[in-house]
C-alpha positions as CSV (number, residue, x, y, z in Angstrom):
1,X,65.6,75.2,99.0
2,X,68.5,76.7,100.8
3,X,72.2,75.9,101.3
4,X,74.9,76.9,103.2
5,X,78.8,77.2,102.6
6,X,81.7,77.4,105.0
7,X,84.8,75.4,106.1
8,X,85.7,72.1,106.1
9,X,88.1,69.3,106.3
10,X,89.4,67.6,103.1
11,X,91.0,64.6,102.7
12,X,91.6,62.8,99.3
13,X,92.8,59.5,99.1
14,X,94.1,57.9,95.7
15,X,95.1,54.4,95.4
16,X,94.8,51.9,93.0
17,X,91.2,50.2,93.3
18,X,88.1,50.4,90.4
19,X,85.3,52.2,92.5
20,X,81.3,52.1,92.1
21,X,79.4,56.0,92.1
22,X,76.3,56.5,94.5
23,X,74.2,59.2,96.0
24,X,73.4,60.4,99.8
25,X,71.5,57.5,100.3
26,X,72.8,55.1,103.6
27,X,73.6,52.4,101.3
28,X,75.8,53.0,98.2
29,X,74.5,51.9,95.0
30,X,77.6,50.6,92.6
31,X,77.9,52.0,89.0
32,X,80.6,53.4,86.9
33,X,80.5,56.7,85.5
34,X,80.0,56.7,81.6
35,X,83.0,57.4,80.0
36,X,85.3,55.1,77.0
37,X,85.3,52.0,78.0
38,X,87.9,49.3,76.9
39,X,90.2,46.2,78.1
40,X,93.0,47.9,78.9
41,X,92.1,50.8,80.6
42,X,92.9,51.0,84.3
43,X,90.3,51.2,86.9
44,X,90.3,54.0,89.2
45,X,87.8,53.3,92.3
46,X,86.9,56.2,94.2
47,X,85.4,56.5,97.5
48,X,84.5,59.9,97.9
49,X,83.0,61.4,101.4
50,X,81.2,64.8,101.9
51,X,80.4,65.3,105.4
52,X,77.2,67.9,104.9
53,X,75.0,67.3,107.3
54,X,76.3,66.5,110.8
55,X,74.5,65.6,113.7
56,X,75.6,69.1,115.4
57,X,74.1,71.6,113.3
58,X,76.8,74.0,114.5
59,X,79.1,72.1,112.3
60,X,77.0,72.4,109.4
61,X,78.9,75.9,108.4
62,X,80.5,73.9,106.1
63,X,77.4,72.6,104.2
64,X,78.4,75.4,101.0
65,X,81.9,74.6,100.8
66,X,81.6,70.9,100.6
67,X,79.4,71.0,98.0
68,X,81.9,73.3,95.8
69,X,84.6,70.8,96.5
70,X,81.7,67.7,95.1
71,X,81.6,69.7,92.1
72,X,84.9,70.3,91.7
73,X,86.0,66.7,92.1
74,X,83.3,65.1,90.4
75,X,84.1,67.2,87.6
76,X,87.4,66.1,87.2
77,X,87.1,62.7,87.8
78,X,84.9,63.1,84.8
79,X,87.2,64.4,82.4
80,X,89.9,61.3,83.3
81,X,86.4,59.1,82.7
82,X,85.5,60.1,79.3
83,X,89.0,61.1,77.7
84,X,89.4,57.3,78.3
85,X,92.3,58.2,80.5
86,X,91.2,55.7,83.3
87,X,87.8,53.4,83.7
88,X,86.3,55.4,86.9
89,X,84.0,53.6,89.5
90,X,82.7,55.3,92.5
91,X,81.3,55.6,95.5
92,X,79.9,59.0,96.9
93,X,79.2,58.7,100.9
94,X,77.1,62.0,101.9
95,X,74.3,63.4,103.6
96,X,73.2,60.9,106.1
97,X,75.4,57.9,104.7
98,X,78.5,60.2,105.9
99,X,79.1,58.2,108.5
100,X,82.6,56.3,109.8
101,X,80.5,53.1,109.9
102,X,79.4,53.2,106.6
103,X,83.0,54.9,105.2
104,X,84.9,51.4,107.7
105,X,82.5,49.0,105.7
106,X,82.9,50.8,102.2
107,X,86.9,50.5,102.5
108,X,86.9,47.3,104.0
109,X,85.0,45.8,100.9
110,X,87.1,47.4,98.6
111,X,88.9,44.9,96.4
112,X,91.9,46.1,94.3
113,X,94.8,44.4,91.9
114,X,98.0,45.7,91.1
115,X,97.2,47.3,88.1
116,X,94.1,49.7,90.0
117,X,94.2,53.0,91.2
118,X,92.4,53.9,94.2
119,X,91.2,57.4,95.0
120,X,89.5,58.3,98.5
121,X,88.5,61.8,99.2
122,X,87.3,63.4,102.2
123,X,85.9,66.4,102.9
124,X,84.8,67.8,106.1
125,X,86.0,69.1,109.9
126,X,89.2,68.1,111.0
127,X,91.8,68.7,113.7
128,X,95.0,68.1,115.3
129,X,95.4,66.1,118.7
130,X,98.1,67.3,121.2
131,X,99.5,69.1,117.8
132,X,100.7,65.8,116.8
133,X,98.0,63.5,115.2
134,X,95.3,64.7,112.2
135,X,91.6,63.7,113.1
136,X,89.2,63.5,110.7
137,X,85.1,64.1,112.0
138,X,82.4,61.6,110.1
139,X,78.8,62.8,110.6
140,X,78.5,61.6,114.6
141,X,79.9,63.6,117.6
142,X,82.0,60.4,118.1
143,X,82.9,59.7,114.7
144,X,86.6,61.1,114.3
145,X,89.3,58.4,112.5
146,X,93.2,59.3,112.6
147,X,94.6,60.5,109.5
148,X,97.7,57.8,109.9
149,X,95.5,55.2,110.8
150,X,93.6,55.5,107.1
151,X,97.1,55.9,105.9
152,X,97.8,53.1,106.9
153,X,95.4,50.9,105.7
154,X,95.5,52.1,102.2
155,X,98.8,51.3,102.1
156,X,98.2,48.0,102.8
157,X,96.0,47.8,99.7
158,X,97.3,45.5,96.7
159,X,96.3,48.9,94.6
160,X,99.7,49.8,92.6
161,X,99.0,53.6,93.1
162,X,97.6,55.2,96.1
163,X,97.2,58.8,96.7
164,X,95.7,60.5,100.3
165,X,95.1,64.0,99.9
166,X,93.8,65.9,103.5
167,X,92.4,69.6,103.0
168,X,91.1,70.1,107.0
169,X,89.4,73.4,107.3
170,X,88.5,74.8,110.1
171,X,87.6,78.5,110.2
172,X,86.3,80.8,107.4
173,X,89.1,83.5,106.6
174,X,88.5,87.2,106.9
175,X,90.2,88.3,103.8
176,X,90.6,87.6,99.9
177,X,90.5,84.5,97.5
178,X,92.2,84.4,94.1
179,X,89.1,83.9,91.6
180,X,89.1,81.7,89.0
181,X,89.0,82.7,85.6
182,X,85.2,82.3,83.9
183,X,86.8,80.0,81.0
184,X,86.4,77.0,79.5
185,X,89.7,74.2,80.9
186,X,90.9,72.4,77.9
187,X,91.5,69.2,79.8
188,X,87.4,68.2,78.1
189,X,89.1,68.8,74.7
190,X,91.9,65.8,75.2
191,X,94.9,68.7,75.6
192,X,96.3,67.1,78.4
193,X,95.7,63.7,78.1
194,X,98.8,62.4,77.6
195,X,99.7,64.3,81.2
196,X,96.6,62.5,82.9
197,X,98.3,59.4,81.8
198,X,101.5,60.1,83.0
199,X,100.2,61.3,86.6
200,X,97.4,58.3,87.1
201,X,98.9,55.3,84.8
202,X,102.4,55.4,84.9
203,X,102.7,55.9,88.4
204,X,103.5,54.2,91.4
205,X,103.5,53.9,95.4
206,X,101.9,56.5,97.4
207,X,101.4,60.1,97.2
208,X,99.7,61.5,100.8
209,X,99.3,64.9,100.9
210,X,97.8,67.5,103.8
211,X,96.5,71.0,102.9
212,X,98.8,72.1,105.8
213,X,101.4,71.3,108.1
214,X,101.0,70.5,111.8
215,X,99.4,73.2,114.1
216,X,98.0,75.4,111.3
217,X,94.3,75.6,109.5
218,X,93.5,74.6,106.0
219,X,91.6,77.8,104.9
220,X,88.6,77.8,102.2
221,X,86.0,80.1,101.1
222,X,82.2,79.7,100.2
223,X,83.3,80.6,96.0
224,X,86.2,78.3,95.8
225,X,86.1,76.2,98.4
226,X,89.2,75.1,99.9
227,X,92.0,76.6,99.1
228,X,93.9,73.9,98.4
229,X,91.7,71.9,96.6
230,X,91.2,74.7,94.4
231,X,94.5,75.7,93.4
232,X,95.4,71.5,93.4
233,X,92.7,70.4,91.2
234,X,90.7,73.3,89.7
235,X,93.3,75.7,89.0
236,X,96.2,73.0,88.2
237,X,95.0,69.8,87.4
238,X,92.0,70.9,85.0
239,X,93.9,73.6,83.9
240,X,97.4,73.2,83.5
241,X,98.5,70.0,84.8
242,X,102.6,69.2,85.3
243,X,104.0,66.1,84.3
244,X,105.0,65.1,88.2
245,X,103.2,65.2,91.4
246,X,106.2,67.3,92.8
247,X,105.6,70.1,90.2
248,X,101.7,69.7,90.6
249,X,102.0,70.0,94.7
250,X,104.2,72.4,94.8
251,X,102.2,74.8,92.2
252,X,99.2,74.2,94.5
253,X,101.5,74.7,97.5
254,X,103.1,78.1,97.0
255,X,99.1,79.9,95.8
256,X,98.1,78.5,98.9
257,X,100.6,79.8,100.8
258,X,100.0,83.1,98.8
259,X,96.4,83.1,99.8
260,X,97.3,83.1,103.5
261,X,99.3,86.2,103.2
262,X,96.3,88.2,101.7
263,X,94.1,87.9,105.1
264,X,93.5,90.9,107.2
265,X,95.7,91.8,109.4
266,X,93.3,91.8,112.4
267,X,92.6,88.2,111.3
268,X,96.5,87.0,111.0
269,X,97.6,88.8,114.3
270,X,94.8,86.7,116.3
271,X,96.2,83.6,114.5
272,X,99.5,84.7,115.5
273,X,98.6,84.4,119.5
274,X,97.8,81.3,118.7
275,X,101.1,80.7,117.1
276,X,99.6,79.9,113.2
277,X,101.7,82.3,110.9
278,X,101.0,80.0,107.5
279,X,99.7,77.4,105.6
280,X,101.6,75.5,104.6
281,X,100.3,72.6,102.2
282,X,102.8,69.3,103.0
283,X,103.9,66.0,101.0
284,X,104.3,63.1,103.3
285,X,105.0,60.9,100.6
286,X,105.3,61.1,96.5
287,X,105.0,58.4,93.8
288,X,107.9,57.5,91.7
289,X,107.3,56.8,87.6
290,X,107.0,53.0,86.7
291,X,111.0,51.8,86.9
292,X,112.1,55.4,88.1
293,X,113.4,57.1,91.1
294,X,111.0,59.3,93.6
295,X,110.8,62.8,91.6
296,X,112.5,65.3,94.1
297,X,110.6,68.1,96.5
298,X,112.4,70.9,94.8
299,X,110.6,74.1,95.3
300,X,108.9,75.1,91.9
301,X,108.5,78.9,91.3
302,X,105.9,80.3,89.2
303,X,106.6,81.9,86.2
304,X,106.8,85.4,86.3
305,X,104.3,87.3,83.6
306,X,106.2,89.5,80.8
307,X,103.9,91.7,78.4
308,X,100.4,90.9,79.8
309,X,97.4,93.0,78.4
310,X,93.9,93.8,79.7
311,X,91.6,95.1,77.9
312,X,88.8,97.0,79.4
313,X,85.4,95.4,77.9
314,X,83.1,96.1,81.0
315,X,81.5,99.0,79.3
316,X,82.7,101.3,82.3
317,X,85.7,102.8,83.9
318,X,87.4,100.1,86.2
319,X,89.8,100.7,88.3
320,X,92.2,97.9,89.1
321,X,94.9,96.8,91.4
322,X,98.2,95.5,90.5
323,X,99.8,93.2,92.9
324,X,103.3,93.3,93.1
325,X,104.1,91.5,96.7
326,X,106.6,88.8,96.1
327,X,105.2,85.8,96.1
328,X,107.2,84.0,98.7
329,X,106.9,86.5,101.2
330,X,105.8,85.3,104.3
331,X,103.7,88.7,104.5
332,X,101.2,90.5,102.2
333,X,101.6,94.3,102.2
334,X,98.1,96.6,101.3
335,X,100.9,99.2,99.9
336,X,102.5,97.1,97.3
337,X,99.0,97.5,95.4
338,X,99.8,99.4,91.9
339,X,96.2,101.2,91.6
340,X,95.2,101.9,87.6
341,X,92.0,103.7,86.5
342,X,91.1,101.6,82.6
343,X,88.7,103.5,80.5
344,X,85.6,101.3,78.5
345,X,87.6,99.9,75.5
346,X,90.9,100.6,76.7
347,X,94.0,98.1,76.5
348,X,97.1,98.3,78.6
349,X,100.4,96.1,78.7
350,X,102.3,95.5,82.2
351,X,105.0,93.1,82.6
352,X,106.0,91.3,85.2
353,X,102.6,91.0,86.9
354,X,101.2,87.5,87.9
355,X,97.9,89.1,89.7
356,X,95.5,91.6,89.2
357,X,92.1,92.8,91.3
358,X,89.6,94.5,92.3
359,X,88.1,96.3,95.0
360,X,84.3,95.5,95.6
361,X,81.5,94.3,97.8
362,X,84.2,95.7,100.8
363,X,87.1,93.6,99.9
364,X,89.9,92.9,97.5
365,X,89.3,90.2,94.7
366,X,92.6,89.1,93.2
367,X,92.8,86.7,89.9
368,X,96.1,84.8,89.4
369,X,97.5,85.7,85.8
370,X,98.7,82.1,84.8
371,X,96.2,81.0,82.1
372,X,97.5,83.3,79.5
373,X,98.8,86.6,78.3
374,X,96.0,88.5,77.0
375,X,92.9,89.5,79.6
376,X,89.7,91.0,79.6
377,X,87.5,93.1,82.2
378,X,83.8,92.0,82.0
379,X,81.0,92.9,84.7
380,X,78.1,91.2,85.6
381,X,75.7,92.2,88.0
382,X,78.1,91.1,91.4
383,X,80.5,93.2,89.6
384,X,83.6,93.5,87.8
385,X,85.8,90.3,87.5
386,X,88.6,88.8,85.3
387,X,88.6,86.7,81.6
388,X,91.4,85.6,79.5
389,X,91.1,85.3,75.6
390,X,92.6,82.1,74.3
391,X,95.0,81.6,71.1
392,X,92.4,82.8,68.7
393,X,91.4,85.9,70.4
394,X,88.3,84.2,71.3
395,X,86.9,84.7,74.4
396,X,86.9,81.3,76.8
397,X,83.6,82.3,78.5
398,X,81.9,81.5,75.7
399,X,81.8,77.5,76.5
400,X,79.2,78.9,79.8
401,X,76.6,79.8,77.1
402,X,75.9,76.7,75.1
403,X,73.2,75.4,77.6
404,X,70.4,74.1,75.8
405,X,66.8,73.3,77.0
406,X,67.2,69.8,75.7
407,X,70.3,68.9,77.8
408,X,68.5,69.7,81.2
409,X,65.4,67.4,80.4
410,X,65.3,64.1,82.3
411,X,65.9,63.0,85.9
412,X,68.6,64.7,88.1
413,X,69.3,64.8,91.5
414,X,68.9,68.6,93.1
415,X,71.0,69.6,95.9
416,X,71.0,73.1,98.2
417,X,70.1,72.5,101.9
418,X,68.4,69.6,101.2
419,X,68.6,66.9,98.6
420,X,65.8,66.4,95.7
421,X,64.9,64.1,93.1
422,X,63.9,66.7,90.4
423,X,62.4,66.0,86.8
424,X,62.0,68.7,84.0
425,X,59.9,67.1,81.2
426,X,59.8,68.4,77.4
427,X,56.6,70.4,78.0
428,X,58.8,72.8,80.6
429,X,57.1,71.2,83.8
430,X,59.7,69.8,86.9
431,X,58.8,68.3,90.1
432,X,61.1,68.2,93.2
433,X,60.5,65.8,95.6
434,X,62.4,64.2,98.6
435,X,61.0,62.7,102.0
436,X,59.1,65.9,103.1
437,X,57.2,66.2,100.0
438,X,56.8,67.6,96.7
439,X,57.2,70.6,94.6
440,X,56.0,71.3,90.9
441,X,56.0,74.0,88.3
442,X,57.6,75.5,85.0
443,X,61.1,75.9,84.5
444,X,63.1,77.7,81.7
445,X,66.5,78.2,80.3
446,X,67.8,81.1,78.3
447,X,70.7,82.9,77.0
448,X,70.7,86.6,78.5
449,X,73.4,89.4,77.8
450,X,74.8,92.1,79.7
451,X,76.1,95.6,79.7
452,X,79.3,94.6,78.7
453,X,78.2,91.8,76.1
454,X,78.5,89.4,78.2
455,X,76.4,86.6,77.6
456,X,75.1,84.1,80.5
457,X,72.6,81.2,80.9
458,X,70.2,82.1,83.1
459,X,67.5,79.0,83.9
460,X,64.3,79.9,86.5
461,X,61.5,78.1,88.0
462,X,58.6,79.1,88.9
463,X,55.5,77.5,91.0
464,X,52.4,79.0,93.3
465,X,53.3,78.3,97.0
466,X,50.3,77.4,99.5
467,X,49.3,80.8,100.0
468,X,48.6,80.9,96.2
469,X,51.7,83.3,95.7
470,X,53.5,83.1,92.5
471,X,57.2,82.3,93.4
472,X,59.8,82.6,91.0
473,X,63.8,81.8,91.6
474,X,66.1,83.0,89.0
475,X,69.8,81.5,88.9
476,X,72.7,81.8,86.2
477,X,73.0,78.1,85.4
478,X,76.9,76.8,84.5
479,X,77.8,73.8,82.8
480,X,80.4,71.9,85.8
481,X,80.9,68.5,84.4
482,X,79.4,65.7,82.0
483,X,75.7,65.7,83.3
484,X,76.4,68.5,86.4
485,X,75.8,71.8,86.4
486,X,76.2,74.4,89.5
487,X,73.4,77.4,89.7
488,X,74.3,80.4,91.4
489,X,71.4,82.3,92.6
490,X,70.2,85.5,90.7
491,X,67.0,86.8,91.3
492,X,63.6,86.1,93.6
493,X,59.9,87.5,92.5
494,X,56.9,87.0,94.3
495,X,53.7,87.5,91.9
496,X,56.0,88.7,89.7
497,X,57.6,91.6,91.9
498,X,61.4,91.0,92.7
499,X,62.2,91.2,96.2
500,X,65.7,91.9,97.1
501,X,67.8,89.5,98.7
502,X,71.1,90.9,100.9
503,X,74.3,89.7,99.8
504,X,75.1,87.4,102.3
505,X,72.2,85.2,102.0
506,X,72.7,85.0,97.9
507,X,75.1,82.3,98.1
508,X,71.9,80.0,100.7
509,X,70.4,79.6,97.5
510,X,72.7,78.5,95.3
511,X,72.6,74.6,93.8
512,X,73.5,72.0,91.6
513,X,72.4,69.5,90.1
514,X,73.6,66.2,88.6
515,X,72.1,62.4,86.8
516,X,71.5,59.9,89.5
């Protein structure tokens, strides 16, 4: 059970059109997410495409990434689902069903009325034809569609809102990645709904948006995926949503743009003989609000951070890095980095600081400071990494640890390399099974702590392999979504020895799982 993450091509398509949610398999089975239900909620139907499996396994780099994104997006198409924001059908095409066959006659049945919304989102390779046109690559050598061709035809739809979003990746990056913060979005807790209403119900035309401009990559990473994506729907939408697309774009525009600067040098000079100096995320078209005017394509600038303090809670000196590189610069300079030694239990105020990182595993690890104003350093075993404490000095992270044994019995669908139908019953047995066979043994779920008190899930199975050797895979286990959760791998023991794993390889056997 092995998986793979790399780079991709996204491209996310919103229009107005109720959508039905299926699995890998070649034929999509129709069903709407569970969620509030009533007569007067629109529909949002979502076609949804993860290329993961082409037929040229050299293209299959991208395997790890696309299944972040999956995660990503199912999750929040979730949270508009059951806040009652919108009614959400979909469609999932992936695995083998990735196909521009299947993704022609998915479309092409798609029925909408005025009032729908449509959302269509693809991720996998892309490219640029004589620097001009924006290819997108289905499963099959041959299978490549043009980016304004599919724009067209969704505008042709009777949907009153439409939305294309492209994040085409193409190359991993050799440099950093802005984390995430380990905390719980408030977007489950109904906080922004009034936002998600504004931005999906009260909206129309067509919003088409490209994770960069002509000529340049779309960068990602196996922990976040792509860029874009991330810092569009993770960081933004779940988090901290804007009332307008403008402000929403541009938000996920300039940390993109941010994230370029901060590769290696030796990496941006050979882009720079191939004439890519940027990425630069673009807005072919915006919505306007129901009986307004298009919102303009002002330039929104973040915020800058007055009087934020961390507070050392890892247990152990930490030594951090401020970053004080202006945002829009075009370049990232190593020497702007503020360097600041933080004994266990110690608390320090900076101002004017909207990222902070470490240095570990060989490279720089930067968090963007735009949650709150009050931090914490915890560690885990990768190392040291970034949390932020909410209103009432709680800490967020807690939501990770309220996994229960009860929530993870039934039937899911398991995904890493391959796809599984897996089963954990009430007496701590599972199965896996998919076309090649079958798997069974025990499985577990506990709360663990750490040095630094932090607490984590941690869920293992264990089963004897043919040879009659007791194999055990350990993973922290992380609640993604309504019925979803993402395991990142933690620990391998044969006959109850652990045998190390490098690095690298760590992330092959990460996973998640989700109900059919």
């Amino acid at each position: 059970m092995k998986s793979v993450f790399s780079t991709f091509v996204y491209t996310i398509l919103l229009f107005a059109t109720p959508v039905a949610s299926c699995s890998s398999s070649a034929t999509p089975e129709s069903k709407s997410t569970s969620g509030t239900e009533t007569n007067t909620l629109p529909t949002m139907k979502a076609l949804i495409v993860f290329v993961d499996d082409y037929v040229n396994e050299e293209d299959n780099a991208i395997a790890e990434s696309v299944k972040k994104d999956f995660a990503t997006v199912n999750r929040f198409l979730e949270v508009l689902n059951t806040r009652g924001i919108v009614k959400v059908e979909k469609i999932v095409l992936k695995g083998a069903s990735a196909t521009l066959a299947k993704f022609n006659e998915t479309l092409n049945a798609m029925t909408t009325k005025p009032e729908d919304i449509v959302f269509i989102y693809f991720s996998g390779h892309g490219g640029m034809e004589e620097g001009k046109r924006t290819l997108l690559y289905f499963r099959g050598d041959e299978d490549v569609l043009y980016r304004d061709v599919l724009e067209g035809k969704i505008s042709k739809m009777s949907a009153g809102f439409k939305m294309l979003i492209t994040d085409a990746c193409s190359n991993p990056v050799d440099g950093v990645m802005a984390r995430s913060m380990r905390s719980m979005n408030t977007a489950k807790t109904g906080n922004f709904d009034e936002v998600y209403r504004t931005l999906f119900t009260k909206q129309t035309g067509f919003l088409s948006l490209s994770a960069s401009s002509p000529n340049e990559y779309a960068w990602s990473d196996n922990e976040a995926g792509g860029y874009f994506t991330n810092y569009l729907i993770n960081e933004k939408l779940l988090k901290n949503p804007s009332e307008t697309w403008t402000e929403n774009f541009e938000n996920a525009k300039l940390k993109t743009q941010d994230e370029f600067r901060k590769i290696t040098d030796r990496e941006r000079k050979k882009l720079e003989q191939d004439g890519i100096k940027s990425q630069t995320p673009i807005a072919y078209s915006l919505p306007k609000a129901k009986g307004g005017n298009p919102p303009k394509t002002d330039e929104v600038t973040p915020d800058s951070k007055m009087n934020i303090v961390i507070s050392n809670n890892s247990g152990k000196n930490a030594t951090i890095y401020i970053d004080n590189n202006n945002p829009e610069s075009e370049d990232w300079d190593e020497t702007k980095l503020t360097k600041k030694v933080l004994k266990p239990a110690e608390k320090a105020t900076f101002s004017t600081v909207t990222s902070v990182g470490f240095f570990q595993n060989d490279d720089y690890e930067f968090y963007d400071l735009d949650e709150s104003t009050e931090f914490e350093i915890l560690s885990d075993a990768t190392g040291f990494y970034i949390g932020f404490v909410d209103a009432d000095d709680e800490n967020i992270e807690d939501d990770y640890n309220t996994i229960s044994a009860n929530e993870l019995i039934g039937t899911w669908i398991w995904e890493d390399a391959e796809e599984y139908t897996a089963v954990f019953s009430k007496n701590f047995k599972y199965t896996l099974t998919n076309a090649d066979g079958s798997e069974s043994g025990t499985w577990a779920v506990s709360e663990e702590k750490e040095e630094g008190g932090y607490s984590y899930n941690l869920f293992s199975i264990s089963y004897k392999d043919d040879k009659g050797i007791n194999i055990k895979y350990e993973y922290k286990i992380f609640y993604t979504g309504k019925y979803e959760y993402q395991l990142m791998f933690f620990a391998y023991y044969e006959n109850d020895v652990q045998i190390e794993i490098d690095e690298p390889e760590k992330q092959e056997y990460d996973a998640i799982f989700y109900k059919k």
